[in-house]
C-alpha positions as CSV (number, residue, x, y, z in Angstrom):
1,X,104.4,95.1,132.9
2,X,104.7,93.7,129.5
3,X,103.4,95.2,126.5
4,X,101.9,93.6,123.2
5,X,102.3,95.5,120.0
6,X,99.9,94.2,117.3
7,X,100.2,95.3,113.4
8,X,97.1,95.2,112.0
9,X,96.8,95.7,108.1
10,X,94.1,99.4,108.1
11,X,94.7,99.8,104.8
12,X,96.2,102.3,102.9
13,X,95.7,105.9,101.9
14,X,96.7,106.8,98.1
15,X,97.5,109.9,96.6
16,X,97.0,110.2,92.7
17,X,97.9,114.0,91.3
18,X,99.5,112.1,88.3
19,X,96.0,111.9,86.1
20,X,94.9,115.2,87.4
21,X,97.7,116.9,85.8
22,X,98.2,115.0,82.7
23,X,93.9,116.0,82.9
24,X,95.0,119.7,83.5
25,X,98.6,119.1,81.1
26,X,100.8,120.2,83.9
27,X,104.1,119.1,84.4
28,X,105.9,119.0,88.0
29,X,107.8,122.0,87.3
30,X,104.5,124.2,86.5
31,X,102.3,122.6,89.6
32,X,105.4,124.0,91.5
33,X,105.4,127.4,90.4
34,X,102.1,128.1,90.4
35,X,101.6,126.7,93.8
36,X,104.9,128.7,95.2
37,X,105.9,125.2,96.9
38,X,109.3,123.9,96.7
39,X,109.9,121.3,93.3
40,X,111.3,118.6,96.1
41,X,107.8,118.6,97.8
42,X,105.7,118.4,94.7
43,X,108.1,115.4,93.6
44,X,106.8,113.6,97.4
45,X,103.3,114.1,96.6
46,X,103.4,113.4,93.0
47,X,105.3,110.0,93.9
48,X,103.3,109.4,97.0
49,X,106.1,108.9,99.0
50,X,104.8,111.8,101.5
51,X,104.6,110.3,105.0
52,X,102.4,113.3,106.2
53,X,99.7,115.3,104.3
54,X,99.7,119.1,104.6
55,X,96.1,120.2,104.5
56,X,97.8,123.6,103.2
57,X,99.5,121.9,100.2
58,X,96.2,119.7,99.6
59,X,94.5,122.7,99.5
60,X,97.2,124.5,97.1
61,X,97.2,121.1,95.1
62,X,93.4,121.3,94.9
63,X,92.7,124.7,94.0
64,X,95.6,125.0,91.0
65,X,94.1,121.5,89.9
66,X,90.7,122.5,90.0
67,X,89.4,119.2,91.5
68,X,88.0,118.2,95.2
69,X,90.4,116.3,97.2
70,X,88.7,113.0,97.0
71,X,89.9,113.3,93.2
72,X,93.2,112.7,94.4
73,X,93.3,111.4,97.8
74,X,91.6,107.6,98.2
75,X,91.4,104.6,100.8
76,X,92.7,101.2,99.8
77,X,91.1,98.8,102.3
78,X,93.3,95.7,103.1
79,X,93.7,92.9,101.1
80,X,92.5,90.4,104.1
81,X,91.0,90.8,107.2
């Protein structure tokens, strides 16, 4: 049986808490502590280098921002189809 993997180009999924906070003037440190989550896992999602999205830290993320989630989270489509 032979199997055929094909990469197709979905797009991509972006996470932007960078303008919320600089909206809100929080830094890393202060989203931390007022969400209780650890400074290492703020640093993922304010990088976007988070492979998987906690709905519980979106949520947390949301509510100290006071924004929805599609004023952070967005859909890229790709470049070519």
């Amino acid at each position: 049986m032979n199997s055929v993997i094909i990469y197709a180009d979905y797009g991509e999924i972006h996470l932007d808490i960078k303008t919320m906070m600089k909206k809100r003037n929080l830094t890393r440190t202060m989203l931390a502590k007022r969400t209780g989550l650890h400074h290492q896992i703020i640093d993922r999602y304010y990088n976007n280098t988070i492979a998987r999205y906690d709905k519980d830290v979106l949520a947390k993320i949301c509510f100290i921002l006071e924004c929805n989630l599609s004023d952070i989270l967005y859909y890229e489509k790709p470049k070519s189809k």
